[in-house]
BAGUMAR-386428 format. One line per field, with one value per residue (C-alpha): residue number from 1; residue in three letters; chain; x, y, z. Coordinates in pm, whole numbers, always signed. Layout:
! residues N
num	NUM,...
residuo	ALA,...
cadena	A,...
X	X,...
Y	Y,...
Z	Z,...
END
This chain:
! residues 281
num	1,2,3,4,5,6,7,8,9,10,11,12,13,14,15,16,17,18,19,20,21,22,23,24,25,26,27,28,29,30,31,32,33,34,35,36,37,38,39,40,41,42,43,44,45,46,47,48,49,50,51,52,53,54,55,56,57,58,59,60,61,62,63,64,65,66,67,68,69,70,71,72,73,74,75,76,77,78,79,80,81,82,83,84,85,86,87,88,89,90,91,92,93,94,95,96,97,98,99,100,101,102,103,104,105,106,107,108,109,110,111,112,113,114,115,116,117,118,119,120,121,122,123,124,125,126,127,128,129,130,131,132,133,134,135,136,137,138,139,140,141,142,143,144,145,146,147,148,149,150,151,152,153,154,155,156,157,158,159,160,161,162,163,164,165,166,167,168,169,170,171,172,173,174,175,176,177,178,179,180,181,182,183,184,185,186,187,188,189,190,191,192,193,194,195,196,197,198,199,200,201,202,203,204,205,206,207,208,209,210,211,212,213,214,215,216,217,218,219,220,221,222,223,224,225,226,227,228,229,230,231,232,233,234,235,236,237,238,239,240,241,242,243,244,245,246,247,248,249,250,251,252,253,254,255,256,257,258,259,260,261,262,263,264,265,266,267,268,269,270,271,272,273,274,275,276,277,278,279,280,281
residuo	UNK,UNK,UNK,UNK,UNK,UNK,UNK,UNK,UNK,UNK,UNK,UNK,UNK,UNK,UNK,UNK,UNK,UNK,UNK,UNK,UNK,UNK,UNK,UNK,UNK,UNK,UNK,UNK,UNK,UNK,UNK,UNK,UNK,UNK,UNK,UNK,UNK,UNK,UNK,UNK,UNK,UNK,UNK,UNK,UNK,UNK,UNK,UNK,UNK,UNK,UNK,UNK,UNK,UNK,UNK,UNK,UNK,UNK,UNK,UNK,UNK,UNK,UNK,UNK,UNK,UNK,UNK,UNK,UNK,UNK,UNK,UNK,UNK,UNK,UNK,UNK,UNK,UNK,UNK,UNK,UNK,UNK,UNK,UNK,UNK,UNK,UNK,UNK,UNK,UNK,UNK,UNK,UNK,UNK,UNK,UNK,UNK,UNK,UNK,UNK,UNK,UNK,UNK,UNK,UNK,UNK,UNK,UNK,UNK,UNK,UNK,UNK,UNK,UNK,UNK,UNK,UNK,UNK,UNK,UNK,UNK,UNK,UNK,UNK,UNK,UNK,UNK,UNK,UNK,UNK,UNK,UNK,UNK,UNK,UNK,UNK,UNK,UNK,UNK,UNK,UNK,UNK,UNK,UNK,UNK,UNK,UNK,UNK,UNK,UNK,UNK,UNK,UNK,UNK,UNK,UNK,UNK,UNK,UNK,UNK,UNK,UNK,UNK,UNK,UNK,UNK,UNK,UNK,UNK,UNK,UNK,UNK,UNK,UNK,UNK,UNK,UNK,UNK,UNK,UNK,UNK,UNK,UNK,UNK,UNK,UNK,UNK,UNK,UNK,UNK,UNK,UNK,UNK,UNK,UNK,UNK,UNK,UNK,UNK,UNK,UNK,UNK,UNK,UNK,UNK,UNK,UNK,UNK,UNK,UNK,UNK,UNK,UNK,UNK,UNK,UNK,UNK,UNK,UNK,UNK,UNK,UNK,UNK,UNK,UNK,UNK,UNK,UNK,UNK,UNK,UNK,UNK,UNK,UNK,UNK,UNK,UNK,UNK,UNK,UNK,UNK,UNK,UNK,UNK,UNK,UNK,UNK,UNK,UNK,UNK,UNK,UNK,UNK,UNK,UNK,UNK,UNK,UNK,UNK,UNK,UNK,UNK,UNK,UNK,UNK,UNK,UNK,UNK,UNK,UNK,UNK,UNK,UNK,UNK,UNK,UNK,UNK,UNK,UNK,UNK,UNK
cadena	A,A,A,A,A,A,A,A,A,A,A,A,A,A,A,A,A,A,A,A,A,A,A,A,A,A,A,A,A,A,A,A,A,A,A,A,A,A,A,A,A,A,A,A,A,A,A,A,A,A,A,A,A,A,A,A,A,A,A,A,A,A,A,A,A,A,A,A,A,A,A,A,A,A,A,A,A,A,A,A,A,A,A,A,A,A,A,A,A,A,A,A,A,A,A,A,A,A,A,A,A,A,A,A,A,A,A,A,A,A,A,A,A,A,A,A,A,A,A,A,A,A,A,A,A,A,A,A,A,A,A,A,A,A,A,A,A,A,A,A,A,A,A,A,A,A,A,A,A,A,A,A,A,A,A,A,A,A,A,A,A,A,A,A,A,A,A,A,A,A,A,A,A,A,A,A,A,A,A,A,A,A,A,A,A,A,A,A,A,A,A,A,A,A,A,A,A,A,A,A,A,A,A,A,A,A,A,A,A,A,A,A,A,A,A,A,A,A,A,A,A,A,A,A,A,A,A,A,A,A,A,A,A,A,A,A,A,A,A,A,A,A,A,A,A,A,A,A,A,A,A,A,A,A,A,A,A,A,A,A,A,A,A,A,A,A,A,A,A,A,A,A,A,A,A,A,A,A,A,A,A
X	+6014,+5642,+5708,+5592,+5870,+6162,+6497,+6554,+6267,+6485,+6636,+7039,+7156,+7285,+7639,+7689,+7624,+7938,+7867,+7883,+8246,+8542,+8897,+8761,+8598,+8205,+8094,+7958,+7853,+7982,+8271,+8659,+8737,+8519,+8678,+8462,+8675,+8406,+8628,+8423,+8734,+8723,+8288,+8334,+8535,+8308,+8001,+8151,+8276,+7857,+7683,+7580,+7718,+8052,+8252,+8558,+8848,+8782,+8606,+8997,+9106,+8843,+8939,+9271,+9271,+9053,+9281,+9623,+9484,+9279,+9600,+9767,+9614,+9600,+9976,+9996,+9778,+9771,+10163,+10378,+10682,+11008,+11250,+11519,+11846,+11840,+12088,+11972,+12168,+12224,+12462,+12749,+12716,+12624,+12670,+12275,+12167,+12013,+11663,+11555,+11188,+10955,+10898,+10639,+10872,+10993,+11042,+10671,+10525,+10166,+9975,+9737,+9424,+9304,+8913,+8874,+8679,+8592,+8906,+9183,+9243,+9197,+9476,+9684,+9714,+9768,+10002,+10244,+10198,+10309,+10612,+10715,+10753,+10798,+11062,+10905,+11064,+10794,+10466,+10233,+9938,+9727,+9389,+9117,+8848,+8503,+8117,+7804,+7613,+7208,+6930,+6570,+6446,+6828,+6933,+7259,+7351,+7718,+8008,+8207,+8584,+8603,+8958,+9274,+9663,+9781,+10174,+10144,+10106,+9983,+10102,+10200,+10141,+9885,+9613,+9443,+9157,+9051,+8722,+8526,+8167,+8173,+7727,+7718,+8062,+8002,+8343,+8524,+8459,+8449,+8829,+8902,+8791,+8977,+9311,+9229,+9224,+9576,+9871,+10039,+9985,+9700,+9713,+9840,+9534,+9277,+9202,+8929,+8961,+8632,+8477,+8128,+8016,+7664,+7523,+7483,+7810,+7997,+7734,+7819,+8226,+8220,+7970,+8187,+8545,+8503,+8899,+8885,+8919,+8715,+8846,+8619,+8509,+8148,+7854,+7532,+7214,+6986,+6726,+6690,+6389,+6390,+6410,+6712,+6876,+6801,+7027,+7433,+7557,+7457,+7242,+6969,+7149,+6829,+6680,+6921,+6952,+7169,+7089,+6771,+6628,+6917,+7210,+7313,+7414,+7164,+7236,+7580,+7771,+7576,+7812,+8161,+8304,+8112,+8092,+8555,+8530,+8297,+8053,+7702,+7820
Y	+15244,+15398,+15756,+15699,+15402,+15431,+15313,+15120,+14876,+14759,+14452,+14476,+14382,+13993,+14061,+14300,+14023,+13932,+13538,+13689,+13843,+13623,+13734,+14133,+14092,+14078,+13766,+13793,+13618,+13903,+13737,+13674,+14061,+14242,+14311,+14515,+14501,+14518,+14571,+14735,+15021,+15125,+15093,+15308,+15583,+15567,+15621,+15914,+16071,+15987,+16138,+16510,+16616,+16587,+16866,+17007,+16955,+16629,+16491,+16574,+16353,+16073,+16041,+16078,+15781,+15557,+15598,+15557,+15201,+15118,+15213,+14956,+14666,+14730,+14797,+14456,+14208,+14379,+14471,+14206,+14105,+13988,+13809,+14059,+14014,+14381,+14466,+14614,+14838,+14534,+14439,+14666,+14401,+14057,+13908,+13753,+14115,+14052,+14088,+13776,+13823,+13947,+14342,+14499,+14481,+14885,+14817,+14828,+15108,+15245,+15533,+15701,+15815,+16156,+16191,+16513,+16663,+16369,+16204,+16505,+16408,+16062,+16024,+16278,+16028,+15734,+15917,+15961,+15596,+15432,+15660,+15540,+15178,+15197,+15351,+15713,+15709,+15443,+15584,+15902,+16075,+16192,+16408,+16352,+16649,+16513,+16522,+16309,+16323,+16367,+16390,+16597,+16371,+16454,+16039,+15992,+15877,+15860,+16104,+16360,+16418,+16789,+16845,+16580,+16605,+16260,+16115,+15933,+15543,+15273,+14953,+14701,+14918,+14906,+15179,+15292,+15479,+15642,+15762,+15786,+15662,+15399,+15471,+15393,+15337,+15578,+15770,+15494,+15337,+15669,+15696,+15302,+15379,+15688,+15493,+15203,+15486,+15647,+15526,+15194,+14873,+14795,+14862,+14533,+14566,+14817,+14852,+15088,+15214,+15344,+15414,+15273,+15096,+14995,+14681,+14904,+14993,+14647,+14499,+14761,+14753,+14337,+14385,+14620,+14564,+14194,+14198,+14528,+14480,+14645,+14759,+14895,+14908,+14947,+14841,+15020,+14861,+15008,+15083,+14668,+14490,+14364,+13985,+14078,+14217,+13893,+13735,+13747,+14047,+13923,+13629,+13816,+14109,+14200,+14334,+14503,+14855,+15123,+15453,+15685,+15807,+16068,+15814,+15888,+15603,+15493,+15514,+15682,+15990,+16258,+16398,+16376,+16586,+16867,+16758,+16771,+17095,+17249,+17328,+17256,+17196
Z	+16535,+16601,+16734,+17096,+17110,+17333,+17200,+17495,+17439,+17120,+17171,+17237,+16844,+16877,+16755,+17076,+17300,+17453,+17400,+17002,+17071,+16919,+17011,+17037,+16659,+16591,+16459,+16124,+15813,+15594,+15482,+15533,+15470,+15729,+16035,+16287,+16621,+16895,+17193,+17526,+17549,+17189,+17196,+17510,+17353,+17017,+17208,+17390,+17056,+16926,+17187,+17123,+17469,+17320,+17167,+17030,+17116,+17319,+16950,+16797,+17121,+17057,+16657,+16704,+16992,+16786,+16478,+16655,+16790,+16456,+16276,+16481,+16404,+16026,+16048,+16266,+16050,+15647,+15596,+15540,+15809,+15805,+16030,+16222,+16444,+16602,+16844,+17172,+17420,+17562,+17351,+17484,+17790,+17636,+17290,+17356,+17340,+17009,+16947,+16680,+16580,+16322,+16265,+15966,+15616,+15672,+15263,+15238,+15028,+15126,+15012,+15314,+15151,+15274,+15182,+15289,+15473,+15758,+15633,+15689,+16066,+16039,+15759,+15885,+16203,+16010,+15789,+16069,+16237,+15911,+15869,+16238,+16113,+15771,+15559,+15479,+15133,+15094,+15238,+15113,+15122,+14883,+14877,+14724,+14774,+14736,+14821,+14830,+14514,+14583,+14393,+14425,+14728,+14925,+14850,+14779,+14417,+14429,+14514,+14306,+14346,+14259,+14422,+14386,+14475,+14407,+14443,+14094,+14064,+14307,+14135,+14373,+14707,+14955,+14966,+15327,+15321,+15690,+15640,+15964,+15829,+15613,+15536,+15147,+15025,+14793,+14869,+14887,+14578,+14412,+14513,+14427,+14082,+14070,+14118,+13865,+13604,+13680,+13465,+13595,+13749,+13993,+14341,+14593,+14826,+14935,+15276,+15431,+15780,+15924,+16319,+16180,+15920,+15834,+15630,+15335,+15343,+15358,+15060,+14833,+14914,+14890,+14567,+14367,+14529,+14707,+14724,+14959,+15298,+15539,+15889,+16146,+16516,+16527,+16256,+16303,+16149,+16414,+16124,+16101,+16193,+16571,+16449,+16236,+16570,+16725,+16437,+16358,+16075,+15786,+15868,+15637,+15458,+15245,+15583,+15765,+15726,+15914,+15647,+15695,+15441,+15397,+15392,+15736,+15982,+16299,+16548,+16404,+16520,+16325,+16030,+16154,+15845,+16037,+16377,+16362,+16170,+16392,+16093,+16332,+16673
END
């Protein structure tokens, strides 16, 4: 964009389109595994939590919102279910008082990933949703205390977990990660690899929770975990060219780009790990 430019003169990115918009999920040609779930409601509360008018403690009210619903549908389309006869109160007056349906398997175990810093909230949140439905003896959270790795020119190379209070093995359990911005994947994969190495089987599934995700982002997750799936509700490639905006996610990933120069997300939220802890605001 020249300097003079106004960012409304962009074109409106295609996959915001409502016509693009296919049972509240952004179409895509990312692949099987991306979910970016493009409602107007949750778009509406992300761009209040974005904007720079926005501060604490409504941004604790905004990330705790969008993680409570995003949390939700994980629960409701990544954890197994199994058929139930429950009794209801109901059944003190009428033998029918029996609810027959499908609940989440409560003998499911999960481990909540906490990357902290942008992550401590979000998990924390999550933590407590699947311990609602699930049987707690079967759900955790670990901690994994890490930072972007730059080099001379401020890119980012990779992260470094410097901190770690793990519950032990993974094998056969699914792994959630709640990490705000999803911008390289460089924390993400960082803490993927740091599970393959502890003692035990492999994990069942990984599954990444973000508020926005950029192109960058999902090629690097599919390229080095293509089994992960990716949960999110907004992608940002704002950095694209305009004719890739006139195109579907994905329809030339080579050219879209959501990362400045510094690996941080456009149009984005600024740096949420500081933005929650109150660090520049």
């Amino acid at each position: 964009m020249a300097p003079n430019e106004s960012a409304t003169e962009r074109p409106l990115d295609l996959g915001y389109q409502a016509t693009e918009l296919v049972d509240g999920e952004l179409r895509h040609h990312y692949g099987p595994n991306v979910h970016i779930l493009a409602d107007a409601y949750h778009l509406s509360l992300l761009a209040k939590l974005s904007a720079d008018t926005t501060f604490q403690p409504e941004i604790n009210h905004l990330v705790t919102t969008l993680y409570r619903d995003l949390v939700a549908t994980v629960l409701a389309r990544e954890i197994p279910t199994v058929d139930v006869h429950r009794p209801t109160r109901m059944i003190a007056h009428t033998p029918q008082g029996v609810y027959r349906g499908r609940i989440v398997d409560p003998t499911t175990r999960v481990v909540c990933v906490d990357i902290a810093r942008a992550g401590m909230l979000p998990a924390q949140v999550c933590f407590d949703a699947l311990n609602h439905v699930l049987d707690p003896v079967g759900v955790r959270q670990d901690h994994l205390i890490m930072n972007r790795v730059t080099d001379e020119h401020g890119h980012v190379v990779g992260a470094r977990i410097f901190g770690e209070k793990a519950g032990g093995d993974v094998e056969g359990q699914i792994l959630v990660f709640p990490d705000p911005m999803g911008a390289t994947g460089s924390s993400f994969l960082k803490a993927a690899g740091y599970y393959k190495k502890l003692a035990g089987g492999a994990p069942k599934k990984l599954v990444t929770m973000n508020l926005i995700v950029t192109p960058e982002f999902v090629r690097n997750v599919r390229a080095a975990e293509p089994d992960a799936v990716i949960y999110a509700f907004r992608l940002d490639r704002g950095l694209s060219p305009d004719h890739v905006l006139a195109t579907l996610p994905g329809t030339h990933p080579e050219l879209e780009r959501g990362l400045n120069d510094h690996q941080y997300i456009v149009p984005g939220a600024g740096g949420l790990g500081e933005v929650i802890n109150n660090v520049f605001v």
